[in-house]
C-alpha positions as CSV (number, residue, x, y, z in Angstrom):
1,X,127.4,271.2,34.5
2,X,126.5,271.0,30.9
3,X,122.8,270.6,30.0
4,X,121.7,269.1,26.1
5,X,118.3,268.5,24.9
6,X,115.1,270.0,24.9
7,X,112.7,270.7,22.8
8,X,114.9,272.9,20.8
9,X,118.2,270.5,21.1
10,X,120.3,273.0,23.0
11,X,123.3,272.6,25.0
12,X,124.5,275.5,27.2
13,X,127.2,275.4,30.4
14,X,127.5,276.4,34.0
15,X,130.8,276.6,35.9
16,X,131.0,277.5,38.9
17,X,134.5,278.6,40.8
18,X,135.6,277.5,44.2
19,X,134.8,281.2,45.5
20,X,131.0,281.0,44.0
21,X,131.8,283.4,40.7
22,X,130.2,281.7,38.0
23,X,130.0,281.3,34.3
24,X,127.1,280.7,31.3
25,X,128.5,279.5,28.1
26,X,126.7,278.7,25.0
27,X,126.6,275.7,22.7
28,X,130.0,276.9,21.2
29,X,131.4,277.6,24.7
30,X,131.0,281.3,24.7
31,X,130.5,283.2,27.6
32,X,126.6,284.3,27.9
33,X,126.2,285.6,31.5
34,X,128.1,285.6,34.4
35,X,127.4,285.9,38.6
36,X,128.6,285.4,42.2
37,X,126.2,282.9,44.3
38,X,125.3,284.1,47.4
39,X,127.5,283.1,50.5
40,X,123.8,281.0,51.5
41,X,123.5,279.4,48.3
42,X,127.1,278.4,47.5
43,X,127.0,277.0,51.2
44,X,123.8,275.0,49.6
45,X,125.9,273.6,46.7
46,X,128.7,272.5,48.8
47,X,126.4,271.0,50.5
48,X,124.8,269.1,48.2
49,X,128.3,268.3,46.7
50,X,129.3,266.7,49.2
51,X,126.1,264.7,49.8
52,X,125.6,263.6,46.3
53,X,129.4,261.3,46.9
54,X,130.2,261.6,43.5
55,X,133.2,258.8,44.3
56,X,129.7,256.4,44.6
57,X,127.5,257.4,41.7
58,X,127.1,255.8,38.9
59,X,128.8,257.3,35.8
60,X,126.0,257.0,33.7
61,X,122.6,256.7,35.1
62,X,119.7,257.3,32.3
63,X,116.3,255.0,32.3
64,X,115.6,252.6,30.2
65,X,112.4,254.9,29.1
66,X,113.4,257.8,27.1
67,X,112.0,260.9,28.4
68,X,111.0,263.0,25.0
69,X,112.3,266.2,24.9
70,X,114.4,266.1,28.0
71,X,117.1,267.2,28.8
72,X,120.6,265.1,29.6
73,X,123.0,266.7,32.5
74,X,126.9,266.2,32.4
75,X,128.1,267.0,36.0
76,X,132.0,267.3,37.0
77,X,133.0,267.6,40.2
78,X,136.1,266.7,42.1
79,X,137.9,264.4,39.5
80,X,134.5,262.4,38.6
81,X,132.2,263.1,36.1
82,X,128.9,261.7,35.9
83,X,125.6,261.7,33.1
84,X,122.5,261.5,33.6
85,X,119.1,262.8,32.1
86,X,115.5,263.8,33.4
87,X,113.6,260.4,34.1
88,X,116.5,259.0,36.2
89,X,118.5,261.6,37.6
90,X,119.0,260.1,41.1
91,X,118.0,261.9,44.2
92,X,121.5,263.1,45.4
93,X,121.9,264.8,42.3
94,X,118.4,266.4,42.1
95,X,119.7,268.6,45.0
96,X,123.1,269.5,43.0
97,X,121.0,270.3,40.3
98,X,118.8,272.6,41.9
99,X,121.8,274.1,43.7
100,X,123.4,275.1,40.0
101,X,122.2,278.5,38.7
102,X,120.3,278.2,35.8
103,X,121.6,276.9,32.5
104,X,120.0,279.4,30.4
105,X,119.9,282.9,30.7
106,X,117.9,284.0,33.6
């Protein structure tokens, strides 16, 4: 999941490996923390993985109203790759989201 906006403008990265080992990156892709989600809350992201039916979504789903310093979410996940920002970030994706560890250095 990538994450841009903001008040600031940032963009920072999460990746997160099959075995719940995961990766911050920067704006310039460098590495800026690192973890292992729990067994519990890798279960919850596979979860909500499956649930959100990426094959379904929208690739792009952003309001018509801009939401000022917001932020914009690029999620990949099984060969499909979907944006979308706060304002209109639809409610199987909330729970993906929420699933993620944070964006920004905890």
């Amino acid at each position: 999941m990538t994450q841009t906006g903001g008040f600031a403008g940032r963009t920072s990265s999460v990746l997160v490996k099959g075995d719940g080992s995961w990766t911050r990156l920067d704006g310039n892709a460098k590495p800026v923390g690192r973890g292992q989600l729990t067994p519990e809350a890798l279960e919850r992201l596979r979860s909500a993985l499956r649930a959100a039916d990426f094959a379904h979504l929208p690739r792009v789903s952003k309001s018509g109203t801009p939401v000022y310093d917001g932020f914009e979410y690029t999620i990949v996940h099984g060969g499909f790759e979907v944006v979308t920002a706060d304002g209109s970030v639809p409610p199987a994706l909330q729970d993906v989201l929420s699933a993620l560890p944070p964006s920004e250095g905890q």
